[in-house]
PAMI-593256 format. One line per 3 residues: number of its first residue (from 1); their letters; for each residue x, y, z of N, C-alpha, C, O. Coordinates in Angstrom, 3 decimals, decimal comma, always signed. Layout:
# PAMI-593256
NUM> a> X Y Z X Y Z X Y Z X Y Z  ... .
***
This chain:
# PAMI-593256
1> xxx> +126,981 +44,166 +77,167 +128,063 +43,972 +78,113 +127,721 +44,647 +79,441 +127,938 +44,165 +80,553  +127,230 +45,679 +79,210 +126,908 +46,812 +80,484 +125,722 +46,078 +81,274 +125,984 +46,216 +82,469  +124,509 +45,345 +81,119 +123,481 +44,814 +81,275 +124,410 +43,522 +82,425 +124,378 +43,349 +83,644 .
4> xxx> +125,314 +42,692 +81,080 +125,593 +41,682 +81,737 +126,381 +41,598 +83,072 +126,620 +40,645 +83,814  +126,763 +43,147 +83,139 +127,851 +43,488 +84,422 +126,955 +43,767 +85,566 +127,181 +43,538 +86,754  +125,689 +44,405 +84,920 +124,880 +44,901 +86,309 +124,079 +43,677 +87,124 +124,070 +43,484 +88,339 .
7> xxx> +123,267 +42,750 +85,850 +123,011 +41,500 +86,547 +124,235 +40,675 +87,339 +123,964 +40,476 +88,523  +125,086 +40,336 +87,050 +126,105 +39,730 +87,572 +126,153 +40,641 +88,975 +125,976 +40,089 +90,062  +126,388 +41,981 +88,877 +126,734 +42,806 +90,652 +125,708 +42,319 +91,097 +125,896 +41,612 +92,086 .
10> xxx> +124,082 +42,466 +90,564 +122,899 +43,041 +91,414 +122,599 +41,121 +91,957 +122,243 +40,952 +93,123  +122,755 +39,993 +91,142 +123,197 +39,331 +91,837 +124,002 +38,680 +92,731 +123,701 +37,724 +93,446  +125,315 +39,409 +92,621 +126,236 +38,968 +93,865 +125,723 +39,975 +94,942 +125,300 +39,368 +95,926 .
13> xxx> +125,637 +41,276 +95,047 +125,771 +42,148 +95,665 +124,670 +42,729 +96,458 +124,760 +43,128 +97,619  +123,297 +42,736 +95,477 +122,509 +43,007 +95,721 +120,887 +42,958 +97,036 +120,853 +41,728 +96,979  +120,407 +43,095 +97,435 +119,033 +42,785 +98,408 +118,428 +42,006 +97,756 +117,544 +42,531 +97,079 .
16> xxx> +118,501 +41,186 +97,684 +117,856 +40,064 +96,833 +116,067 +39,702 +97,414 +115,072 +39,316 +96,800  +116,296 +40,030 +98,766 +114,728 +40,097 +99,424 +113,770 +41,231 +99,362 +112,623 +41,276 +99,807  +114,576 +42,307 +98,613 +113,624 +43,697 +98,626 +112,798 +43,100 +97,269 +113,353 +42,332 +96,483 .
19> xxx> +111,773 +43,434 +97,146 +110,757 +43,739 +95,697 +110,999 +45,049 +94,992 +110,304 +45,204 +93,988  +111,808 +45,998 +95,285 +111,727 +47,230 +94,670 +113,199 +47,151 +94,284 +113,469 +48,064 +93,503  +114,682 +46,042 +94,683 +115,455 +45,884 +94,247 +115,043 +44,948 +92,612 +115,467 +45,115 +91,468 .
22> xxx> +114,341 +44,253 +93,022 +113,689 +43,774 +91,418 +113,351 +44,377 +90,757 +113,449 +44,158 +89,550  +112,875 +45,268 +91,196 +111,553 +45,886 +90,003 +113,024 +47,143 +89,187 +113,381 +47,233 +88,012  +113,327 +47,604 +89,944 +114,779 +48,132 +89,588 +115,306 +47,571 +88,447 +115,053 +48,044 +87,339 .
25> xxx> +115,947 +46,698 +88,591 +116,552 +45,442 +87,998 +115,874 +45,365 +86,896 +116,427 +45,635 +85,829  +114,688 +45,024 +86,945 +113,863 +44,340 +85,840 +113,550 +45,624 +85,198 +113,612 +45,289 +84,015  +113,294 +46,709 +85,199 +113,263 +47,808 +84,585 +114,285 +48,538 +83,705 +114,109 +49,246 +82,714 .
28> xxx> +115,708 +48,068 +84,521 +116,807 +48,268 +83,529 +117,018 +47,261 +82,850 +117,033 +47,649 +81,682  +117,191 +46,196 +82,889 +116,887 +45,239 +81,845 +115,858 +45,370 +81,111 +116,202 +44,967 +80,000  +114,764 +45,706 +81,079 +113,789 +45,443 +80,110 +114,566 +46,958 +79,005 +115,238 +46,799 +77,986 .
31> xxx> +114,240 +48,102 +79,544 +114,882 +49,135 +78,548 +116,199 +48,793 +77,889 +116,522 +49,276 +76,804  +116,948 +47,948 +78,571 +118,340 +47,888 +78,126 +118,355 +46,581 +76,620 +118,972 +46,509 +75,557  +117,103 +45,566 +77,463 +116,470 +44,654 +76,090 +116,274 +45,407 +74,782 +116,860 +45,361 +73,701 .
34> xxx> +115,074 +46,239 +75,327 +114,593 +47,080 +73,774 +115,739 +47,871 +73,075 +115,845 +47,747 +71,855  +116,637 +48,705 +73,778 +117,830 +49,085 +73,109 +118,293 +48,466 +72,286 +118,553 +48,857 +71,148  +118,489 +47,265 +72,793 +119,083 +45,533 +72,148 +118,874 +45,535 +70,881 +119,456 +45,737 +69,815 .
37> xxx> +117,934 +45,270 +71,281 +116,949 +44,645 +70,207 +116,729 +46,061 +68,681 +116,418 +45,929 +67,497  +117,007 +47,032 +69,352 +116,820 +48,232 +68,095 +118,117 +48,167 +67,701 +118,254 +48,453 +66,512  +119,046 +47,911 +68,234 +120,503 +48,275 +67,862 +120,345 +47,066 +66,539 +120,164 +47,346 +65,354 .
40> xxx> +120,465 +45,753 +67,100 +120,471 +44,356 +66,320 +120,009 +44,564 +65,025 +120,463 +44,124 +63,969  +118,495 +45,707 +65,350 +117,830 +45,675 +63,919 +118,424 +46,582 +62,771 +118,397 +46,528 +61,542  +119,026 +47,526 +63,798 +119,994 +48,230 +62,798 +120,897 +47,774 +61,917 +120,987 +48,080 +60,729 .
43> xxx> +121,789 +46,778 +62,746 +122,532 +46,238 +62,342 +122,337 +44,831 +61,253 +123,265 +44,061 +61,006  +121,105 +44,711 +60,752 +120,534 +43,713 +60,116 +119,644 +44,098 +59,220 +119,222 +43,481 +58,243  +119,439 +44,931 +59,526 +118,309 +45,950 +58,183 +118,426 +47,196 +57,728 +117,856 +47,628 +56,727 .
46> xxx> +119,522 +48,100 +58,792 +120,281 +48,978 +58,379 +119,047 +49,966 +58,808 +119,444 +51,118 +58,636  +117,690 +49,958 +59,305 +117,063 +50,401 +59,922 +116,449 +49,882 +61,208 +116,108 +48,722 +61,440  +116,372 +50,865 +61,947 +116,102 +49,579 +63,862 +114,338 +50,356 +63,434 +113,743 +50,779 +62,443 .
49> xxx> +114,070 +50,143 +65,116 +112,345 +50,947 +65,648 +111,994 +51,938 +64,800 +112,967 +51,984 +64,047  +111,194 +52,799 +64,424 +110,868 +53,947 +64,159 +110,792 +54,711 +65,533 +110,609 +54,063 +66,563  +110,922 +56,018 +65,562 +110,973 +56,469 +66,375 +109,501 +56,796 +67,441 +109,553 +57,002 +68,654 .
52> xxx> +108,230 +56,768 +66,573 +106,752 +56,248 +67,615 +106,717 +54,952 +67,990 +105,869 +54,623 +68,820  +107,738 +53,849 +67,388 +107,089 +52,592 +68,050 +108,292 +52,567 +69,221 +107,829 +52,182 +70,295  +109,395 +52,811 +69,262 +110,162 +52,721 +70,143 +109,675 +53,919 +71,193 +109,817 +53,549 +72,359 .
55> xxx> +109,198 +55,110 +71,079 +108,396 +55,824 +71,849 +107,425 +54,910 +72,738 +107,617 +54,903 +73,954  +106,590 +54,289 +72,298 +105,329 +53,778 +72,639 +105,820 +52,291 +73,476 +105,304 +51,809 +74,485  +106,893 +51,815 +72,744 +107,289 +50,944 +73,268 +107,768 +51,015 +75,182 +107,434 +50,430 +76,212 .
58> xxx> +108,925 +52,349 +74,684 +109,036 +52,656 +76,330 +107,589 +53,475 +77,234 +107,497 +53,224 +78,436  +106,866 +54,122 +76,791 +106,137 +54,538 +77,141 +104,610 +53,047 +77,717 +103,499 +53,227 +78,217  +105,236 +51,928 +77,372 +104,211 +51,155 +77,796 +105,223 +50,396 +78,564 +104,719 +49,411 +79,103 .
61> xxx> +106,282 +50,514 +78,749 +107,308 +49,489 +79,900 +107,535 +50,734 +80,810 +108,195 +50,437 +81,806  +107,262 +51,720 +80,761 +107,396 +52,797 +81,880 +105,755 +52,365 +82,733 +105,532 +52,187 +83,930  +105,096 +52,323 +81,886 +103,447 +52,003 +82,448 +103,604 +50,581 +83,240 +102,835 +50,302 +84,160 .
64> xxx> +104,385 +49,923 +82,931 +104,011 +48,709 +83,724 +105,024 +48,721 +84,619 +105,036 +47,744 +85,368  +106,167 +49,794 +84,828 +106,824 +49,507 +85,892 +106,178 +50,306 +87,192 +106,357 +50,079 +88,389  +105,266 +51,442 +86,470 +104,771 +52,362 +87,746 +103,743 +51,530 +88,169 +103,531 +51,380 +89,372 .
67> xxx> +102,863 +50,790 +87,041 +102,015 +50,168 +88,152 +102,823 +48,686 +88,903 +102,247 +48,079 +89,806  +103,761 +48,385 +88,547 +103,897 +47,132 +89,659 +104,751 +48,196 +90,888 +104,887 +47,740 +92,023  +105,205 +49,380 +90,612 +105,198 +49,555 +91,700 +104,273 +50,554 +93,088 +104,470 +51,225 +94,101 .
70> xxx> +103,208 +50,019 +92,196 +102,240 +50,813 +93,155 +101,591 +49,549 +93,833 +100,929 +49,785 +94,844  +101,686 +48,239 +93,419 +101,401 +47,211 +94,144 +103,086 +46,926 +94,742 +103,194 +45,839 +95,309  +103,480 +47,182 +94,723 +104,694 +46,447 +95,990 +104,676 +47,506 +96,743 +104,706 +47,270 +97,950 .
73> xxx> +104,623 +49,022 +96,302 +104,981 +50,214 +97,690 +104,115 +51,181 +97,270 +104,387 +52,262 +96,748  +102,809 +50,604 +97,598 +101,778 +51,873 +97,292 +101,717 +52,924 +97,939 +101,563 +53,020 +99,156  +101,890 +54,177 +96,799 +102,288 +55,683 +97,288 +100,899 +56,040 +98,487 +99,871 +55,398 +98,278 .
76> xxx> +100,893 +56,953 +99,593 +99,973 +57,543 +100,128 +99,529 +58,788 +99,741 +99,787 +59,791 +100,408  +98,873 +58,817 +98,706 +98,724 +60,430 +98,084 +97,984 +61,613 +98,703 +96,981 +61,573 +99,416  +98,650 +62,631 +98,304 +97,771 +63,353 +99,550 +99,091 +63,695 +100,699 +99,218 +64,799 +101,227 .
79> xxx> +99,828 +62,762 +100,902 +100,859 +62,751 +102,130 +102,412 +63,578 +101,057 +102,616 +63,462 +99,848  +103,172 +64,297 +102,020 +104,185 +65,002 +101,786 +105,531 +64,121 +102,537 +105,353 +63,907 +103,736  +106,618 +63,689 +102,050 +107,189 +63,686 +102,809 +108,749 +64,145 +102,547 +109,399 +64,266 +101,509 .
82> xxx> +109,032 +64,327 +103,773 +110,552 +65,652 +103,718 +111,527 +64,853 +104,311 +111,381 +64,418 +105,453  +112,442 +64,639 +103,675 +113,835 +63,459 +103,957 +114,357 +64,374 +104,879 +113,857 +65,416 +104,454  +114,985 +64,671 +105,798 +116,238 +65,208 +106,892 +115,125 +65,976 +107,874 +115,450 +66,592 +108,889 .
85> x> +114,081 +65,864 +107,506 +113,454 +67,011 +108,251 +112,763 +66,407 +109,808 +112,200 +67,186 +110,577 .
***
């Protein structure tokens, strides 16, 4: 329900031309999928993920969100930067 409320805002509401409003988006949806999907299994086998594959699971959708976003807003490393300053 919570998923279906945020797609619904992030499409009415949202920057629809930014790439990092997607990647956003698509990042909470994808975690909010796998939740899904462990809850369902619970509820159907009375056991969901184990707790290393659902580990590994987010730990490889965390990996693919840092690298797509190092191709849409590649960091300058090395560089500091100070918001108000």
């Amino acid at each position: 329900m919570i998923l279906l409320v945020f797609t619904a805002a992030f499409l009415i509401a949202g920057r629809l031309d930014n790439p990092l409003a997607w990647l956003a988006a698509a990042s909470i949806l994808s975690f909010g999928a796998l939740g899904f999907v462990d809850d369902l299994l619970k509820l159907r086998r009375r056991k969901g993920f184990s707790i290393p594959v659902k580990f590994a699971a987010q730990l490889v959708l965390g990996a693919i969100v840092v690298y797509t976003l190092s191709r849409v807003a590649p960091v300058h490393f090395g560089e500091v930067f100070l918001p108000f300053v």
